[in-house]
C-alpha positions in Angstrom: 201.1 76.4 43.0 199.1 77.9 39.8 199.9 81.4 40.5 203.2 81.1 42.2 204.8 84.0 43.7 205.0 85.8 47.4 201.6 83.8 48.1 202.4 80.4 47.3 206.0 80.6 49.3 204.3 82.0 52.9 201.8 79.3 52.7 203.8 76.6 51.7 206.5 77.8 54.5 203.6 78.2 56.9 202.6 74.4 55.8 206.0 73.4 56.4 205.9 74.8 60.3 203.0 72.5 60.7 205.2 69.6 59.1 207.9 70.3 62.0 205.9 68.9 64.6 204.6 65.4 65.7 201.5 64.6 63.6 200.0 63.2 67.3 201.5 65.8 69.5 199.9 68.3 67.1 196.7 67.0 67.4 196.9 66.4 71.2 197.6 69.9 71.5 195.0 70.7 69.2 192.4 68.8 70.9 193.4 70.3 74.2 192.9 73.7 73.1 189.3 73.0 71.0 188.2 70.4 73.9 187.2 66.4 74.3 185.2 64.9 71.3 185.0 63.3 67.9 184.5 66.1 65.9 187.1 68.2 67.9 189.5 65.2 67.1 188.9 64.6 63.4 189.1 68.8 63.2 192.1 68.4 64.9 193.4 65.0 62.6 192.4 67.3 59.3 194.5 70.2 60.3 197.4 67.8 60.9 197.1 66.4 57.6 196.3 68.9 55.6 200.3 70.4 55.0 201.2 66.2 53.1 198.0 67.2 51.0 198.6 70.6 50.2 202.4 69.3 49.3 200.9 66.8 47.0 198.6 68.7 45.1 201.0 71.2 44.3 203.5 69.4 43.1 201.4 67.7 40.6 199.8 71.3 39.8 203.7 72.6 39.1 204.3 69.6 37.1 200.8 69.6 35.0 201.1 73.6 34.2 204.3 73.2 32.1 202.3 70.3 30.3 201.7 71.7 26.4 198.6 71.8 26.7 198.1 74.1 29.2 200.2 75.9 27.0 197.7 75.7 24.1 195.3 76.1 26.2 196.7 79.4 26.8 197.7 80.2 23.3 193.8 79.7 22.4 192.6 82.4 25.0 191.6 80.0 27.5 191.2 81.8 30.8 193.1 80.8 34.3 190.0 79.8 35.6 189.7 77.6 32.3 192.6 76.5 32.2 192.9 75.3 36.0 189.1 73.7 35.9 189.6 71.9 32.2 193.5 71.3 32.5 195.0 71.2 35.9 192.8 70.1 38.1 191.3 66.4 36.5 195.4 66.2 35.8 196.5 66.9 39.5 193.2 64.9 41.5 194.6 61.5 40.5 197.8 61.7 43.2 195.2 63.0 45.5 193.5 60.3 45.9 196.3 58.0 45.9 198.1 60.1 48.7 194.3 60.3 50.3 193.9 56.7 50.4 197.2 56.0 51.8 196.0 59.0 54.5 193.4 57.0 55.6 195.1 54.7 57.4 197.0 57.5 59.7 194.0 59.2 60.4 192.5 55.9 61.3 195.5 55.1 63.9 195.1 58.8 65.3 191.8 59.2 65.7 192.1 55.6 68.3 195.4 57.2 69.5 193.1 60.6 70.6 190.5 57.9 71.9 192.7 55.8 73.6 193.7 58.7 75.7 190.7 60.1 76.4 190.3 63.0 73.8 188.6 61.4 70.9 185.0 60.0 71.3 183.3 60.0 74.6 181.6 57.0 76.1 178.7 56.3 74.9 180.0 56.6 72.0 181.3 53.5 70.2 185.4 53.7 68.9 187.9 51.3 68.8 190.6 53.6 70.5 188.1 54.2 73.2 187.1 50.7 73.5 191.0 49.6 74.1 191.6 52.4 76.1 188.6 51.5 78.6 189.6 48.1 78.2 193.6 47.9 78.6 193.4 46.9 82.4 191.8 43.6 81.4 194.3 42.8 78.5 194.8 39.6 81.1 192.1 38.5 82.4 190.2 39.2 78.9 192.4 39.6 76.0 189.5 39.5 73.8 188.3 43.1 74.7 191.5 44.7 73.4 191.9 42.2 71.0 189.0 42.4 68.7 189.2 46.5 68.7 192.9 46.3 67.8 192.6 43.9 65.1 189.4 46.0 63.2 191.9 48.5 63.6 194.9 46.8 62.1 192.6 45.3 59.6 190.8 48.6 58.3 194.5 50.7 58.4 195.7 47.2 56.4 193.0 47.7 53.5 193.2 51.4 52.8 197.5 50.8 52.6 196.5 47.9 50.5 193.9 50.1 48.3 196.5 52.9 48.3 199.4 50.6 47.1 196.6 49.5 44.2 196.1 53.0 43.2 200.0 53.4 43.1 200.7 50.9 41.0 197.9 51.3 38.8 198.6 55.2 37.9 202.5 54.3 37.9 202.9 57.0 40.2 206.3 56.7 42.3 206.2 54.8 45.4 
């Protein structure tokens, strides 16, 4: 977003290829390809996501270079590498983390989704998409055992949208 130019429009056209598809069926395909696991599913979650955060940071990055001073900044002699390290970048981290927060909870629900069908964590491994998924023929005869795993699910997903909504409305950024 700093530098602009031929660079900046094939990746952000190659980020936007990656935003055409189903965030799940991505990373189902993903997974298939890289193989069954927790580490092949959050790879798979991160290169999913990446493209929302990429789109964030760059927007704040074209919105903080035309800030003056960046401009002074630049009328002083400072560097790029200056310039992006002292000016840019503490100005463009702050919608990061709100977007990041707010991440969470997706990442959260498809990590269990991958689980839940058998791609995420293996048994013995303890995961609350793998523990429903084991589970879901017993949903009558013992609700508990799905129920418990969904609801720290719900729960953890709930806080992080909560926590994100915090960070929202405390750096009046726009909803």
């Amino acid at each position: 977003g700093y530098a602009g130019g031929w660079v900046d429009i094939v990746i952000m056209r190659f980020l936007d290829v990656l935003m055409a598809f189903p965030s799940l069926l991505l990373a189902i395909t993903i997974v298939s390809v890289l193989g069954r696991g927790l580490q092949n599913a959050l790879v798979a979650i991160a290169i999913v996501s990446s493209p929302v955060y990429a789109r964030v940071v760059r927007a704040a990055v074209l919105s903080v270079k035309e800030n003056l001073s960046v401009s002074a900044s630049r009328a002083l002699g400072g560097g790029h590498i200056h310039i992006l390290f002292s000016r840019i970048l503490p100005n463009a981290i702050p919608p990061l983390i709100v977007s990041a927060t707010l991440g969470i909870g997706s990442a959260i629900l498809e990590a269990a989704a991958l689980s839940f069908l058998g791609l995420g964590a293996q048994q013995p491994t303890p995961e609350w998409g793998t523990m429903i998924g084991t589970e879901r023929n017993q949903v009558f005869t013992a609700p508990h055992l799905v129920f418990y795993p969904g609801s720290a699910i719900m729960c953890t997903v709930l806080a992080f949208n909560l926590l994100g909504r915090e960070l929202t409305v405390s750096h009046d950024l726009p909803e």
